[in-house]
C-alpha positions in Angstrom: 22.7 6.3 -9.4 20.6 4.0 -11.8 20.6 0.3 -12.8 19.5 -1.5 -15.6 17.2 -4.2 -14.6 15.1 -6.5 -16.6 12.0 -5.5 -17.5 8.6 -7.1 -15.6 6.4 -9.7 -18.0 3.1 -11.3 -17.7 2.2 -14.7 -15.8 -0.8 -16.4 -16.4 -2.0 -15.7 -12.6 -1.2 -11.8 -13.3 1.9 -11.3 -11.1 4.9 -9.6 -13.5 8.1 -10.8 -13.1 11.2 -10.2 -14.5 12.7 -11.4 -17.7 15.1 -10.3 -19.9 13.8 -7.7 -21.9 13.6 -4.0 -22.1 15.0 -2.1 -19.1 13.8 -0.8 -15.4 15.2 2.1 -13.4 14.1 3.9 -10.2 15.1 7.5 -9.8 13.9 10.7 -7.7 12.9 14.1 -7.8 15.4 14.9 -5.5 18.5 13.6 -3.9 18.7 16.0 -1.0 15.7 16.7 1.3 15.0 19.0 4.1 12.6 17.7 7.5 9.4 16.9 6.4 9.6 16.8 2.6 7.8 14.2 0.5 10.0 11.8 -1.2 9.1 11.1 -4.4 9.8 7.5 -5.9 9.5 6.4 -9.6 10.0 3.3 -11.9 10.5 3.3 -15.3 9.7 0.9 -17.5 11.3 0.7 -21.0 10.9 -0.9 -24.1 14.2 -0.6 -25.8 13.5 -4.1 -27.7 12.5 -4.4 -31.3 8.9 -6.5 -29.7 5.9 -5.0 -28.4 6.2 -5.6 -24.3 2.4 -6.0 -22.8 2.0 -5.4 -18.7 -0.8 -7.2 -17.3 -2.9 -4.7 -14.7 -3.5 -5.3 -11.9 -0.8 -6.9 -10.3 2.3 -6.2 -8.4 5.6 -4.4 -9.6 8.3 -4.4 -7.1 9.0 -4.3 -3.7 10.1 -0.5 -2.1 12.5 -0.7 0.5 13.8 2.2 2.6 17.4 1.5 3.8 16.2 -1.6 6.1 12.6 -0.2 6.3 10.5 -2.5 4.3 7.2 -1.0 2.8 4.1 -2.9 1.9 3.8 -4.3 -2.0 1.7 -2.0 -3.8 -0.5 -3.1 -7.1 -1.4 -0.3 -8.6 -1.2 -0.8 -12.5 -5.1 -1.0 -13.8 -7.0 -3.9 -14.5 -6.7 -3.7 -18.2 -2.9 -4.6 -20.1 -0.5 -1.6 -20.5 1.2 -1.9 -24.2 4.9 -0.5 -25.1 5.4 -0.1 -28.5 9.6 -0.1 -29.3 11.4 2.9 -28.1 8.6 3.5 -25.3 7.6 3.6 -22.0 5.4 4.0 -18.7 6.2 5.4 -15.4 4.9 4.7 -11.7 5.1 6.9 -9.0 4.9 6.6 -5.4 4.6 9.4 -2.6 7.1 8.5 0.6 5.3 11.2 3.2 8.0 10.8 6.2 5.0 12.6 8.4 3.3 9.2 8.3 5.7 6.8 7.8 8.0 8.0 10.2 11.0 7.8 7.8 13.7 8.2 7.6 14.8 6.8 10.8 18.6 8.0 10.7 20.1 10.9 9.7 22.3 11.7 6.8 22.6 9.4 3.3 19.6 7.1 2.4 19.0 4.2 -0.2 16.0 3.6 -1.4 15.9 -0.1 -3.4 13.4 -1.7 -5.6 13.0 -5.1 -5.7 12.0 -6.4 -9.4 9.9 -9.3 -8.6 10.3 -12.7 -9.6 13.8 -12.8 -9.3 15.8 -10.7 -6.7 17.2 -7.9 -9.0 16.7 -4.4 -7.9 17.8 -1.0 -8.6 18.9 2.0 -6.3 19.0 5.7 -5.4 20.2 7.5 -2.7 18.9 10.5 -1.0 20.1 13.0 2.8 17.3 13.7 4.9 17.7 14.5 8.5 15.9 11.9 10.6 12.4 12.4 11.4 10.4 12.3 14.3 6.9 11.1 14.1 4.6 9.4 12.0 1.9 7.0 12.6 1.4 3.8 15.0 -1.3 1.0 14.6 -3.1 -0.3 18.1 -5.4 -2.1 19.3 -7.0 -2.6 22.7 -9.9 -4.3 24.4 -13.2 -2.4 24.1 -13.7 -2.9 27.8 -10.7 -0.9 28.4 -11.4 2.4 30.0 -11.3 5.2 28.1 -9.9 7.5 30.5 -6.7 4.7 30.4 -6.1 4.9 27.0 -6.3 8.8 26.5 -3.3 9.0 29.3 -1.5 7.4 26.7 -2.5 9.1 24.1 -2.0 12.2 26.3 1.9 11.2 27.1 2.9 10.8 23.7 1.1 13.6 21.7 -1.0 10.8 19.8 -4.5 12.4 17.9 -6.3 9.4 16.3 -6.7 9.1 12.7 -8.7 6.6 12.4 -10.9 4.5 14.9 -12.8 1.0 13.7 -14.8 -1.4 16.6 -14.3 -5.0 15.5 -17.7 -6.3 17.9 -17.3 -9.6 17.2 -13.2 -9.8 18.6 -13.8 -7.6 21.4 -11.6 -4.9 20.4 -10.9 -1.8 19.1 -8.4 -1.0 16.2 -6.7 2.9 15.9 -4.4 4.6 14.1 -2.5 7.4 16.4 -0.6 10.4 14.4 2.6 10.9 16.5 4.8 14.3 16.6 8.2 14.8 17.8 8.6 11.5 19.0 10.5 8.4 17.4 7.8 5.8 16.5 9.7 2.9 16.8 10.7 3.0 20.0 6.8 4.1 21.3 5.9 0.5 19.6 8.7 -1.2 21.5 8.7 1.2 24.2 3.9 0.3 24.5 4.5 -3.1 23.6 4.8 -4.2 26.4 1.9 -2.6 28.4 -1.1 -4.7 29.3 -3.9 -2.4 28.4 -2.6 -2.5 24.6 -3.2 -5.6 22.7 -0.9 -4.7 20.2 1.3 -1.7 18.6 2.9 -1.6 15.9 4.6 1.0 13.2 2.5 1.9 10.0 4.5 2.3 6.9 2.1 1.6 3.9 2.9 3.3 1.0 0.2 6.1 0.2 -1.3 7.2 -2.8 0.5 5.9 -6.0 0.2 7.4 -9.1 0.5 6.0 -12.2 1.8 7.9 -15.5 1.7 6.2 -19.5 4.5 7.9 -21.5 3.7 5.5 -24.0 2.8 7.3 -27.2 -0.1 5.1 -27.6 -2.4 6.3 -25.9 -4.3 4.2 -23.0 -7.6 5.1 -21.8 -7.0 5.1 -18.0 -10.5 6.4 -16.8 -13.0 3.3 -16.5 -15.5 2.8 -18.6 -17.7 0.9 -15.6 -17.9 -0.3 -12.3 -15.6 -3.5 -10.9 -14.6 -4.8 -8.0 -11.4 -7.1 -9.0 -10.3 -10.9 -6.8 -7.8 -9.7 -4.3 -4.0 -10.5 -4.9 -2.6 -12.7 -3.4 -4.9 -15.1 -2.9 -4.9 -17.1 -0.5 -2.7 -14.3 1.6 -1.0 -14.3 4.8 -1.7 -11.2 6.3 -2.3 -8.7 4.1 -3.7 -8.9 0.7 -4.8 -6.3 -2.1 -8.1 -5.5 -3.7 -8.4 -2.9 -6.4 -11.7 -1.6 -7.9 -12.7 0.8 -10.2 -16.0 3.6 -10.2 -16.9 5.2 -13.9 -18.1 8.2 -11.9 -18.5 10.3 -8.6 -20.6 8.1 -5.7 -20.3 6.6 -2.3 -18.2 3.9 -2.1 -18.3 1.0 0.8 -16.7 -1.9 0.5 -17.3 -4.5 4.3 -15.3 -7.9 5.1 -17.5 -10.7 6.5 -16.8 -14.1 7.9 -18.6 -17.1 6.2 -21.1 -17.2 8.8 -22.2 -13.3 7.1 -20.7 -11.3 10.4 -19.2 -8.0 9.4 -15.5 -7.6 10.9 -13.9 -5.3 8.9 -15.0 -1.6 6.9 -12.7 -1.0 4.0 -14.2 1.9 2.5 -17.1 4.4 3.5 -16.8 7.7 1.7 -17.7 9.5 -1.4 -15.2 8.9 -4.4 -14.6 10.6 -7.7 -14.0 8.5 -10.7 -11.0 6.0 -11.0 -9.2 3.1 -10.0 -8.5 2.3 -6.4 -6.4 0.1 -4.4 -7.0 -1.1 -0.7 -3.8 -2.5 1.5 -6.7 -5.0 3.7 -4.3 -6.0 6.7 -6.3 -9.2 8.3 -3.4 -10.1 11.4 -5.9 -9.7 13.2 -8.6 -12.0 11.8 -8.1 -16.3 12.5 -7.6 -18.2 9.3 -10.6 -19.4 7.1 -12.8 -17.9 4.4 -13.9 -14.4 4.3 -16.0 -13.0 2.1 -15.4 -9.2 0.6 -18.5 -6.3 -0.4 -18.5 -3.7 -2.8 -21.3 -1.3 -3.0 -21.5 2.0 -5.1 -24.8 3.3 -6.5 -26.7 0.2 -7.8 -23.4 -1.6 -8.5 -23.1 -4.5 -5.7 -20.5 -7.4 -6.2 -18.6 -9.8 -3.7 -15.6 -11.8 -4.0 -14.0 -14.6 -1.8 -10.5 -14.7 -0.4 -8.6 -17.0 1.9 -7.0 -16.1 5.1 -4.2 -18.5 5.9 -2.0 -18.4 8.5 
């Protein structure tokens, strides 16, 4: 049920690869799961080397890929470096919630791989679930669009909207739709090709990581201050990642903008308690060029540049 893989190391641009030392393996809470059930993945990192191993934050781990379902990279080890001591070791966790990812999309065994990255290896588990019906759809349309039109589609497919943004300056209107008892992927081929959507497409970002030190050093995880970190990768092509951190409780925004200072994007705009945080920023949408990216929180205000190339 578990591989040995070789363990992630440091590059000078802070992306972890693989090399050969120490040991990686994935494993679950669970193997069998009934409709509906979280799925909970982890990966386990372990010094079994006579060194000290050090992990560069944030930066990317592996790749998570349900049967052929490929979900978004997620970077969510902290800015500061993770130490292993011999004989120790750190575990990651992520959340699979098939009620809005839609997965899985067949019934009866699963794999679940992680790609180590740098260099192809990977590790697997397997898992029965039944398939599951419903999860959550990206769309866009024109904000000229009647809304009368749209909510007869919304209507026909049991859609409520999680999430509505108005990008003025492109003309349209970007929404996430929660569906129920309906396969998503066949609603995005199924709505692709109506005219009064711009696009549709399935959402399967992974949500809510968690990150665990077993290490018996102990790591101060809380931050100490506030930060807004350069997104990763960068340039990127379409989605990149931009982490930040808040020392305490406060309202958090963090806004896109063109080079010319136009908003077209709202990241974050909600009060957050004390941590690290990392945003999946999805720019398909956006034409290539320089953008420019906002954090505000309290008197803390900092911006960062990334590249958009396509």
């Amino acid at each position: 049920m578990k591989s040995l893989l070789n363990i992630l190391a440091i590059s000078s641009f802070a992306i972890i690869e693989c090399f050969a030392q120490g040991v990686m393996t994935m494993q679950t809470d669970k193997s069998n799961y009934s409709y509906g059930d979280s799925i909970q993945v982890s990966v386990i990192i372990s010094n079994n080397t006579d060194s000290t191993i050090t992990i560069w934050g944030g930066s990317c781990m592996v790749d998570i890929t349900f049967d052929t379902l490929h979900f978004q990279r997620l970077c969510n080890t902290s800015e500061f470096p993770h130490t292993f001591q011999p004989g120790t070791s750190g575990k990651w966790t992520w959340v699979l919630v098939p009620s809005m990812l839609g997965i899985p999309i067949q019934d009866g065994e699963q794999t679940i791989y992680g790609y180590c990255y740098g260099n192809g290896s990977k590790d697997s588990i397997k898992i029965t679930e039944p398939k599951y019906y419903g999860g959550r759809l990206d769309v866009s349309y024109k904000v000229m669009t009647p809304a009368n039109k749209i909510q007869i589609i919304r209507d026909s497919i049991n859609a409520s909207v999680v999430s509505s943004d108005t990008l003025s300056n492109f003309g349209i209107i970007e929404e996430v739709w929660q569906i129920r008892n309906y396969s998503i992927d066949s609603l995005a081929n199924l709505y692709s090709k109506d005219s009064i959507l711009q696009s549709i497409s399935v959402e399967r970002h992974l949500e809510s990581p968690t990150e665990i030190i077993t290490s018996v050093k102990k790591i101060s995880e809380m931050p100490s201050k506030y930060s807004l970190s350069q997104n990763y990768p960068n340039p990127f092509n379409p989605t990149t990642v931009i982490t930040y951190s808040i020392p305490k409780e406060n309202i958090v925004t963090i806004k896109v903008f063109d080079i010319l200072g136009n908003e077209v994007a709202s990241l974050v705009n909600e009060e957050k308690p004390a941590g690290k945080y990392s945003i999946n920023f999805n720019a398909g949408k956006l034409p290539s060029g320089i953008y420019f990216y906002r954090m505000e929180a309290g008197s803390f205000m900092e911006a960062k540049k990334l590249i958009l190339l396509k």
